[in-house]
Biopython code that builds the backbone (N, CA, C, O; Angstrom):
import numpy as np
from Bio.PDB.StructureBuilder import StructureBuilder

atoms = [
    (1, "UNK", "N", (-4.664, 1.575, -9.667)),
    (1, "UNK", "CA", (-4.133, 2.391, -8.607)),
    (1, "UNK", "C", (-2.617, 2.391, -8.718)),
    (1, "UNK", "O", (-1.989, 1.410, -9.117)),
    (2, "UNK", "N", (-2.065, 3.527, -8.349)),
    (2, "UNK", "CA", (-0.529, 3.162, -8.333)),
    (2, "UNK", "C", (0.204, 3.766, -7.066)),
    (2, "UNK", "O", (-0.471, 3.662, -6.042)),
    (3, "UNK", "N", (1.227, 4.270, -6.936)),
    (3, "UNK", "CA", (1.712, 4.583, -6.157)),
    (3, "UNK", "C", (1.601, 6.009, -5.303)),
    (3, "UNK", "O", (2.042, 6.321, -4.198)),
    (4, "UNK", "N", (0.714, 6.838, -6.426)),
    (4, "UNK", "CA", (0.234, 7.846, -5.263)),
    (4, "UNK", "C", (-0.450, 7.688, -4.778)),
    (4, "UNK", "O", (-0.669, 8.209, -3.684)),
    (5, "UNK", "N", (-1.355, 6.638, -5.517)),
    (5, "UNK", "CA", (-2.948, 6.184, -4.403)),
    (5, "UNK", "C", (-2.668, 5.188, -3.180)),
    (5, "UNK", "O", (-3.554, 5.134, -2.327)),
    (6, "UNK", "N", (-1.875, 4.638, -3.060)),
    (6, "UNK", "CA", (-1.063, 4.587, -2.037)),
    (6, "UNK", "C", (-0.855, 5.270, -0.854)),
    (6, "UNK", "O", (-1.204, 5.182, 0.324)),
    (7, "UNK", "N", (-0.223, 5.927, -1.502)),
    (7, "UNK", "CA", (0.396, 7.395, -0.603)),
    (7, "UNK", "C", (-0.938, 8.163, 0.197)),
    (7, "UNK", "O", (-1.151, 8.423, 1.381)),
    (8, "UNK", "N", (-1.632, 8.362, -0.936)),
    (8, "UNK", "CA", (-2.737, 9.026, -0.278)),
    (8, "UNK", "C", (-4.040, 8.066, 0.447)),
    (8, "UNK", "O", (-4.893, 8.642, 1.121)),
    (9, "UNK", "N", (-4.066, 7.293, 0.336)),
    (9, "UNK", "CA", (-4.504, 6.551, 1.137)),
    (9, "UNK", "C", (-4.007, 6.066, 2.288)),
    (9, "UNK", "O", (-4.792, 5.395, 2.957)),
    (10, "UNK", "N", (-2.412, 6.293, 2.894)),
    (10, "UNK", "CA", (-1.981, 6.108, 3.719)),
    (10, "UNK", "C", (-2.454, 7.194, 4.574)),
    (10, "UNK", "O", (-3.156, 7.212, 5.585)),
    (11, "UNK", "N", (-1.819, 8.176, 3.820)),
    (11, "UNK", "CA", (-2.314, 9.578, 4.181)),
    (11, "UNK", "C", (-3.728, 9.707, 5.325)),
    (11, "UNK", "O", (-3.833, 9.588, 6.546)),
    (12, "UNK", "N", (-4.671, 10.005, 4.235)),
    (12, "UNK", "CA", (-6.225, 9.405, 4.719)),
    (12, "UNK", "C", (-6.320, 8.921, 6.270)),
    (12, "UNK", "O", (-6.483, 9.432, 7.378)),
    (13, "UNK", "N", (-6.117, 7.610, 5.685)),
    (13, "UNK", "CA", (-5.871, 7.035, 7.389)),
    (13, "UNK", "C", (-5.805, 7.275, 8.206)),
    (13, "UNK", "O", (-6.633, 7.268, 9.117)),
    (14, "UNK", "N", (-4.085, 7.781, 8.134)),
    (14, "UNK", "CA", (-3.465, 8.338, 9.328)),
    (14, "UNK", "C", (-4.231, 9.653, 9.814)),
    (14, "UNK", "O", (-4.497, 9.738, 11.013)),
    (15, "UNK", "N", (-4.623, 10.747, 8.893)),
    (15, "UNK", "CA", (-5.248, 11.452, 9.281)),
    (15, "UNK", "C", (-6.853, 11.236, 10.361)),
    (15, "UNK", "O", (-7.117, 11.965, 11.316)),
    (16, "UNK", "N", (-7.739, 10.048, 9.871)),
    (16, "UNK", "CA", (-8.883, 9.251, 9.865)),
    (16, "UNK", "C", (-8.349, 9.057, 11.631)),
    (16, "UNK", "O", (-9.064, 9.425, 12.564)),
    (17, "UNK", "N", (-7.052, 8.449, 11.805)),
    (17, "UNK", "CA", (-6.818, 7.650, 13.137)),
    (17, "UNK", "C", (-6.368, 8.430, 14.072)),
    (17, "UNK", "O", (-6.645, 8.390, 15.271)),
    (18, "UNK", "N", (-5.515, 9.302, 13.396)),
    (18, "UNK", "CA", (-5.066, 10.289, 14.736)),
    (18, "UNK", "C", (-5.738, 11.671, 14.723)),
    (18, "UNK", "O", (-5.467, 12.352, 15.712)),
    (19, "UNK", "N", (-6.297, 12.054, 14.106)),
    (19, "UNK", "CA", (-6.349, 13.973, 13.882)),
    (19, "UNK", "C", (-7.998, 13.850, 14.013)),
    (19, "UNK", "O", (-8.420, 14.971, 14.298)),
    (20, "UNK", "N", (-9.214, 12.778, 13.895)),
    (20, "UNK", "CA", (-10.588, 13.210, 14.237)),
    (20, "UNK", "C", (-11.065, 12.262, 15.387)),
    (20, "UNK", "O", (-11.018, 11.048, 15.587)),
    (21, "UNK", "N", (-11.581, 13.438, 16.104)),
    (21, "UNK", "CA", (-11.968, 13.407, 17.300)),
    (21, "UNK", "C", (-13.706, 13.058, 17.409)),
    (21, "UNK", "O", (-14.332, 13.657, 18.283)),
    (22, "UNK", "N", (-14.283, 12.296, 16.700)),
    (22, "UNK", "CA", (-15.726, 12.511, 16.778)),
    (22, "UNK", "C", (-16.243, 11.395, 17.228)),
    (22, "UNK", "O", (-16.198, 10.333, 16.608)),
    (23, "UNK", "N", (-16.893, 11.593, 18.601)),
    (23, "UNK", "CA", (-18.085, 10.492, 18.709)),
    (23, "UNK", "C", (-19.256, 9.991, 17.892)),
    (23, "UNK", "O", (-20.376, 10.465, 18.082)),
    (24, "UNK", "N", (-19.028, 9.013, 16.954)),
    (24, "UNK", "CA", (-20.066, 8.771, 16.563)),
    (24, "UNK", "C", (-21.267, 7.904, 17.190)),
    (24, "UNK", "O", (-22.067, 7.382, 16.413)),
    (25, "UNK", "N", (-21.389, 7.763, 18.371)),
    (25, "UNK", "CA", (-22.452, 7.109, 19.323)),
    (25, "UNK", "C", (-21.468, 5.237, 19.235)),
    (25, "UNK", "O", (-21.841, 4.340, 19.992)),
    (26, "UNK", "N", (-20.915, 5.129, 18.761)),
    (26, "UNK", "CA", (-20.193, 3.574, 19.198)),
    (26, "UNK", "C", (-20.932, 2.832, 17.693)),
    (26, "UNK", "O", (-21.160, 1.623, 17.698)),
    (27, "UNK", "N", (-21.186, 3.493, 16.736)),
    (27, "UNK", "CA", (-21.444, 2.319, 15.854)),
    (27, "UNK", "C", (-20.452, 2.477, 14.747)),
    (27, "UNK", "O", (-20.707, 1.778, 13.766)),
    (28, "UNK", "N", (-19.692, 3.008, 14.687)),
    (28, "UNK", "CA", (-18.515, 3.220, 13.357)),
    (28, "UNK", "C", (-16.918, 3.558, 14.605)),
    (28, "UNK", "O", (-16.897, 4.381, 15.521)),
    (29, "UNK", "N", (-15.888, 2.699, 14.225)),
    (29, "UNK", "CA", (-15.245, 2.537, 15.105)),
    (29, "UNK", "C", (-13.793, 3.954, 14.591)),
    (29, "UNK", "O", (-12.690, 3.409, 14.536)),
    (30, "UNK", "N", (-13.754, 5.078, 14.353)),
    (30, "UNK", "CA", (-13.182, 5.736, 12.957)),
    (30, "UNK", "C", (-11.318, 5.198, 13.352)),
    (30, "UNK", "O", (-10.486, 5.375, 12.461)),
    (31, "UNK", "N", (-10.988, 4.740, 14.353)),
    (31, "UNK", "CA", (-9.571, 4.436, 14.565)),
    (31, "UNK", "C", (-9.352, 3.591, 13.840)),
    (31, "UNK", "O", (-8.249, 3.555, 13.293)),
    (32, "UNK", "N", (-10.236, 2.702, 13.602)),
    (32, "UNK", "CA", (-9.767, 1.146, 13.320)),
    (32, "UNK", "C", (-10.353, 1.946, 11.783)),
    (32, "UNK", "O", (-9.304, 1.751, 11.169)),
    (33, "UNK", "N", (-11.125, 2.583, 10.893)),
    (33, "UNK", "CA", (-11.058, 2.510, 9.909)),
    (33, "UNK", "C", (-9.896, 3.034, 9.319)),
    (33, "UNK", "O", (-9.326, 2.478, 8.381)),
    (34, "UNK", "N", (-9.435, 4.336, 9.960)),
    (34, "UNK", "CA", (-8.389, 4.849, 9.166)),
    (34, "UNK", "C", (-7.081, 3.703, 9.539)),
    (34, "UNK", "O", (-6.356, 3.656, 8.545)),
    (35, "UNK", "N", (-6.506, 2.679, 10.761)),
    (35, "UNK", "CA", (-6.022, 1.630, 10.571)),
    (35, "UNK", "C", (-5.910, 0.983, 9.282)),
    (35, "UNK", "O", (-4.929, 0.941, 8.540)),
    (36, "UNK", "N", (-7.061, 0.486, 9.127)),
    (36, "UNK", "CA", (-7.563, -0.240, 7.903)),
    (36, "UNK", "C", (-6.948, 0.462, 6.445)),
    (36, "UNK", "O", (-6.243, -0.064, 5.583)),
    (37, "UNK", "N", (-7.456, 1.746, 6.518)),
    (37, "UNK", "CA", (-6.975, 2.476, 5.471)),
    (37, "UNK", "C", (-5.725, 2.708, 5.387)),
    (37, "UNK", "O", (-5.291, 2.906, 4.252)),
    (38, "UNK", "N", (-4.991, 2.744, 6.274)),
    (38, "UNK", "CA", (-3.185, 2.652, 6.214)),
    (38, "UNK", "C", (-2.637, 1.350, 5.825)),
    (38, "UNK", "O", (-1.653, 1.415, 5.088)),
    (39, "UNK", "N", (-3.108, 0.017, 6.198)),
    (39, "UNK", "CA", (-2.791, -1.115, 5.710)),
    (39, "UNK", "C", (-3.190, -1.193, 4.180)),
    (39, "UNK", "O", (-2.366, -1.495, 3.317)),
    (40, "UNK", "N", (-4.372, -0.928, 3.937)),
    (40, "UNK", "CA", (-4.525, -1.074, 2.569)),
    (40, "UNK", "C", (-3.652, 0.101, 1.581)),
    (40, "UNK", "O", (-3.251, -0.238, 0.467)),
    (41, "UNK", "N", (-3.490, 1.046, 1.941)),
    (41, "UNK", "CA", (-2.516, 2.155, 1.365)),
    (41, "UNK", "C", (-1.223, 1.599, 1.415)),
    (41, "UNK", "O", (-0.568, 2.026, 0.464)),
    (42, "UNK", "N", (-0.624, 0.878, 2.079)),
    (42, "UNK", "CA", (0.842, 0.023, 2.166)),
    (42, "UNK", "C", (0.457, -1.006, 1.098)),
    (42, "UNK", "O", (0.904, -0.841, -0.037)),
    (43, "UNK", "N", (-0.286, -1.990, 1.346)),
    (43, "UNK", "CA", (-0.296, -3.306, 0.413)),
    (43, "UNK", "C", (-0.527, -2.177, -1.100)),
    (43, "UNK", "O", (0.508, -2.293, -1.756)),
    (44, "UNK", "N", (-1.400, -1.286, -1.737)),
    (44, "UNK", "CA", (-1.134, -0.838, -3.149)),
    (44, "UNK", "C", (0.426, -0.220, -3.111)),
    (44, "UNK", "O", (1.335, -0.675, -3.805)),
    (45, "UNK", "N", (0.533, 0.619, -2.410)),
    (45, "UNK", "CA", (2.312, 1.185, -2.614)),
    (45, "UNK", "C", (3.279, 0.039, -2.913)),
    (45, "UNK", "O", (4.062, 0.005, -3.863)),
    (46, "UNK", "N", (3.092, -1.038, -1.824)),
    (46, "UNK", "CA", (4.009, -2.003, -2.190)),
    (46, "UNK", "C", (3.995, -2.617, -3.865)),
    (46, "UNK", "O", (4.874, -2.713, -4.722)),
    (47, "UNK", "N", (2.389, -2.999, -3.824)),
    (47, "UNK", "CA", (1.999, -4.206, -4.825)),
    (47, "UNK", "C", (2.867, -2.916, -6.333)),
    (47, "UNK", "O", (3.758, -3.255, -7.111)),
    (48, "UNK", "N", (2.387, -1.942, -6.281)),
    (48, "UNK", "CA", (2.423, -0.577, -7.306)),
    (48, "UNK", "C", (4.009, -0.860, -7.549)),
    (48, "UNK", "O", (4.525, -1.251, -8.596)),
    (49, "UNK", "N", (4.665, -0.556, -6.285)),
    (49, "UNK", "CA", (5.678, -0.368, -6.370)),
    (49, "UNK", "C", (7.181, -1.737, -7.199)),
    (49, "UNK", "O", (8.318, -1.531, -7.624)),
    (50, "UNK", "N", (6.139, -3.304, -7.036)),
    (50, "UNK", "CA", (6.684, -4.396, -7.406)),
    (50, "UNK", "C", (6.597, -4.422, -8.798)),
    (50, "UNK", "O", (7.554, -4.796, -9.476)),
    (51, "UNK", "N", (5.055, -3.895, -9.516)),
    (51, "UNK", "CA", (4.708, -4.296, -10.885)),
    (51, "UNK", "C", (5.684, -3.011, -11.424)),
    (51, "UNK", "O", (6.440, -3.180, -12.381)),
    (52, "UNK", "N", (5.613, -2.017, -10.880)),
    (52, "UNK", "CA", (6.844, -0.716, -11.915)),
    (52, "UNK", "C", (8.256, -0.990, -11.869)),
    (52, "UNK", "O", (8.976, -0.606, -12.791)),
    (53, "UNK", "N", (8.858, -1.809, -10.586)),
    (53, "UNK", "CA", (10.003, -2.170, -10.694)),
    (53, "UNK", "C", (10.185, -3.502, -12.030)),
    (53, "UNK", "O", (11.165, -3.426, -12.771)),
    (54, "UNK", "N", (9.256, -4.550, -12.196)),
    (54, "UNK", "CA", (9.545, -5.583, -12.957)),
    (54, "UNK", "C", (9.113, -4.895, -14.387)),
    (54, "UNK", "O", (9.413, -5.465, -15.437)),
    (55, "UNK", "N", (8.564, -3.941, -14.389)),
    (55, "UNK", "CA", (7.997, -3.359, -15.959)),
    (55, "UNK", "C", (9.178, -3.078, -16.681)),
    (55, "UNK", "O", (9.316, -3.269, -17.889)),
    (56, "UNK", "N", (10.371, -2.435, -15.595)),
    (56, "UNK", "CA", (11.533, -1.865, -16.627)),
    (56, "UNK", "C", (12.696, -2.672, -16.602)),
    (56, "UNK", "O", (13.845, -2.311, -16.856)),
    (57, "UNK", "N", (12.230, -3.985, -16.219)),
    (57, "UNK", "CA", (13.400, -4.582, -16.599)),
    (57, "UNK", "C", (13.781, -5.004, -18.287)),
    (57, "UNK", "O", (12.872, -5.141, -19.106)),
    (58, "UNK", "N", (14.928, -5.145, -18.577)),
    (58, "UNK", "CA", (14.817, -5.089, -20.181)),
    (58, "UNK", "C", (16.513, -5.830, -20.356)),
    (58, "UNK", "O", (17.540, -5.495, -19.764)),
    (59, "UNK", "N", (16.317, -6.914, -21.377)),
    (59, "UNK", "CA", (17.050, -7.057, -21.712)),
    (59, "UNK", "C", (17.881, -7.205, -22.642)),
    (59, "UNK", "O", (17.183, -7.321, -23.650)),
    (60, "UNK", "N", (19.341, -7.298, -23.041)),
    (60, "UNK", "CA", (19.844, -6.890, -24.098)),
    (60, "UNK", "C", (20.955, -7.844, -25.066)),
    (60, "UNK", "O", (22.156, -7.874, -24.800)),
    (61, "UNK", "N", (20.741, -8.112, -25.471)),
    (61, "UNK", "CA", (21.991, -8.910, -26.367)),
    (61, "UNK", "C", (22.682, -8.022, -27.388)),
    (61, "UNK", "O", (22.136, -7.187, -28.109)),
    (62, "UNK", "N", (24.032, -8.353, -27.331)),
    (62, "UNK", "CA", (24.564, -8.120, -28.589)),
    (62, "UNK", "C", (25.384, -9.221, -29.444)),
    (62, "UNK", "O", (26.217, -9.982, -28.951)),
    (63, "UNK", "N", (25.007, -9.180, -30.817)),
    (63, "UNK", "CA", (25.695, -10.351, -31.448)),
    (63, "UNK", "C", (26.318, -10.160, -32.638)),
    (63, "UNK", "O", (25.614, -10.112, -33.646)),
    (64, "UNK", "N", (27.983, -9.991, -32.765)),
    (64, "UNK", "CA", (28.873, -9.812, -33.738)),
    (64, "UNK", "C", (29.206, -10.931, -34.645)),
    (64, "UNK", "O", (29.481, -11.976, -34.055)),
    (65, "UNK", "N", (29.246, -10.965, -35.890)),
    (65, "UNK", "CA", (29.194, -11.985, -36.827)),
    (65, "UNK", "C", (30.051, -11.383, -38.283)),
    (65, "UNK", "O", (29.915, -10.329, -38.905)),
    (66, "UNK", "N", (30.561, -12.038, -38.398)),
    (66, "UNK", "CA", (31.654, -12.037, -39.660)),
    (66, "UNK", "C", (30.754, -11.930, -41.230)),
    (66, "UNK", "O", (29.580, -12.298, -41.192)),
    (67, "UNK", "N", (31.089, -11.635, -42.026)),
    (67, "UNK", "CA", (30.110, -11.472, -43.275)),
    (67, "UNK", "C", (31.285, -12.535, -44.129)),
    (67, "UNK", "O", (32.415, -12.063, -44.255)),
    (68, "UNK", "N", (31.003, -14.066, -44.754)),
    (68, "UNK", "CA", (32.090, -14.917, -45.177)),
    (68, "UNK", "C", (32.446, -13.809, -46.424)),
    (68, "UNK", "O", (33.650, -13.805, -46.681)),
    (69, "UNK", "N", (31.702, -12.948, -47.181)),
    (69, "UNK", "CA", (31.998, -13.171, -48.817)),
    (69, "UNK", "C", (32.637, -11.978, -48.380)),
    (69, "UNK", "O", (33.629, -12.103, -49.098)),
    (70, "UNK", "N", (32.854, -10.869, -47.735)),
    (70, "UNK", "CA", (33.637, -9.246, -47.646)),
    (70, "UNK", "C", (34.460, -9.321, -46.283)),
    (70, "UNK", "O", (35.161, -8.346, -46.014)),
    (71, "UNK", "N", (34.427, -10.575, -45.256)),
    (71, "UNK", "CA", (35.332, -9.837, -44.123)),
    (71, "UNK", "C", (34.588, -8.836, -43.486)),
    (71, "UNK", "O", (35.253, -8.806, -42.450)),
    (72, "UNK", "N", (33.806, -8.079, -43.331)),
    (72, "UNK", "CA", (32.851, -7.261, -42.706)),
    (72, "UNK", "C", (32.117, -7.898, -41.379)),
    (72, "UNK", "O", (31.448, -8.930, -41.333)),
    (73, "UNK", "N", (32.447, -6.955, -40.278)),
    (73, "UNK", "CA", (31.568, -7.398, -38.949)),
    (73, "UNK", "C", (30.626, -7.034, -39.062)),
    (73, "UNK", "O", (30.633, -5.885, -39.505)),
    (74, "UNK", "N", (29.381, -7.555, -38.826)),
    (74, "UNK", "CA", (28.136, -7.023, -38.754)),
    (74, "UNK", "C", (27.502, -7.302, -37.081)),
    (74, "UNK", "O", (27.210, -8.380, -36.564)),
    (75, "UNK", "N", (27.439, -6.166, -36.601)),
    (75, "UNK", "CA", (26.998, -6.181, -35.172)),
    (75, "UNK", "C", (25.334, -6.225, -34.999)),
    (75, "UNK", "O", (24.783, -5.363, -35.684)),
    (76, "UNK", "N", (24.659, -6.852, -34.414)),
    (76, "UNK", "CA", (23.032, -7.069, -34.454)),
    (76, "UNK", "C", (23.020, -6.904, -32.808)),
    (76, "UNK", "O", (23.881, -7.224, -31.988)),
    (77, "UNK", "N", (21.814, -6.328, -32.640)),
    (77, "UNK", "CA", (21.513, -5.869, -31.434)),
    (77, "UNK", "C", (20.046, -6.095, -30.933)),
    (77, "UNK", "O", (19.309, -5.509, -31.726)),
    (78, "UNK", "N", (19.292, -6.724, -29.912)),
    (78, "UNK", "CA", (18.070, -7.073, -29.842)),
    (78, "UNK", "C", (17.856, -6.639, -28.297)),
    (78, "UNK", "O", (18.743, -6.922, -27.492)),
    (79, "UNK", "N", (16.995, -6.134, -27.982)),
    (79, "UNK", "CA", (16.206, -5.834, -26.838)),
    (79, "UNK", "C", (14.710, -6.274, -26.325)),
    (79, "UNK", "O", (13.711, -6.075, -27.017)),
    (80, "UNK", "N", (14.680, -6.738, -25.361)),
    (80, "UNK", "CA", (13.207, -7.170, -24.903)),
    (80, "UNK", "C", (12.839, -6.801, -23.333)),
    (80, "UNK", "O", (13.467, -6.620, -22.290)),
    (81, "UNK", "N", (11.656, -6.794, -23.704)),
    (81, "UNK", "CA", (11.032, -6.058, -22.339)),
    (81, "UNK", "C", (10.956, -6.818, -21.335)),
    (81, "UNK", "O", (11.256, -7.968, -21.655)),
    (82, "UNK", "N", (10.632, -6.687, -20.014)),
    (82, "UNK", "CA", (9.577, -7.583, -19.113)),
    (82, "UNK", "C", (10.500, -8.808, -19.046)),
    (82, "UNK", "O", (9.800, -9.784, -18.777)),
    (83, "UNK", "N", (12.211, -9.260, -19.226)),
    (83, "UNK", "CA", (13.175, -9.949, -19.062)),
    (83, "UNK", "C", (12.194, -11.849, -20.027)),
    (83, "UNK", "O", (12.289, -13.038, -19.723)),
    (84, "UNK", "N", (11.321, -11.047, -21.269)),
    (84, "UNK", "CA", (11.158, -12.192, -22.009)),
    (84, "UNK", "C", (12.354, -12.766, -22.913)),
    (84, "UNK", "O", (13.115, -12.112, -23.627)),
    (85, "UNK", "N", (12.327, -14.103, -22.711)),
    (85, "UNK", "CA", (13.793, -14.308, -23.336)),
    (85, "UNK", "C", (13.629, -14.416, -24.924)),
    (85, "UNK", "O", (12.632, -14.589, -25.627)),
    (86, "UNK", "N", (14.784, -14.274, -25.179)),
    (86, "UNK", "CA", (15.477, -14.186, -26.647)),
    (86, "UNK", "C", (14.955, -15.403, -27.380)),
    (86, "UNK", "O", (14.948, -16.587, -27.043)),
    (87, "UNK", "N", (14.459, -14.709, -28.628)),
    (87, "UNK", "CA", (14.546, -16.547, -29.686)),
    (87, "UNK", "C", (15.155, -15.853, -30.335)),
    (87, "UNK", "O", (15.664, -16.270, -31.375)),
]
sb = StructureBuilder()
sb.init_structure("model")
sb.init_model(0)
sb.init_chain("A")
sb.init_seg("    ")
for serial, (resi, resn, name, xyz) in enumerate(atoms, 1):
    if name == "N":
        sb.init_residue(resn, " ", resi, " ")
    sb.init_atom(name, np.array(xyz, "f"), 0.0, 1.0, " ", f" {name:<3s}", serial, name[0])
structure = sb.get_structure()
């Protein structure tokens, strides 16, 4: 699930809690489901929203080094995902 299912499950809900009007004789309570369905539509948006923020974290080194036999800089550059560290 990610962050539109979220959304639309908030959605849902809210619609579920405020906008239907139906007696179902007292055995399905529909306020408290679409409730239900708005809490659970928050906890995926959030949870969605934590794992895509830590996905793009990335990090970067750069490392300049002398070449002994020519005098030549040689610049090396390494990147890693998901803030796994450097060997």
């Amino acid at each position: 699930m990610g962050i539109g299912s979220g959304i639309a499950l908030i959605a849902i809900g809210a619609i579920v809690a405020f906008a239907v009007n139906v007696d179902l004789g007292g055995t399905v309570d529909l306020d408290l489901i679409g409730y239900i369905l708005m809490i659970a539509g928050a906890v995926v948006f959030l949870i969605s929203l934590v794992l895509v923020l830590r996905r793009r974290s990335t990090v970067t080194q750069q490392r300049v080094s002398t070449d002994p036999a020519s005098g030549d800089q040689i610049a090396t550059r390494r990147s890693t995902d998901n803030g796994d560290p450097l060997v």
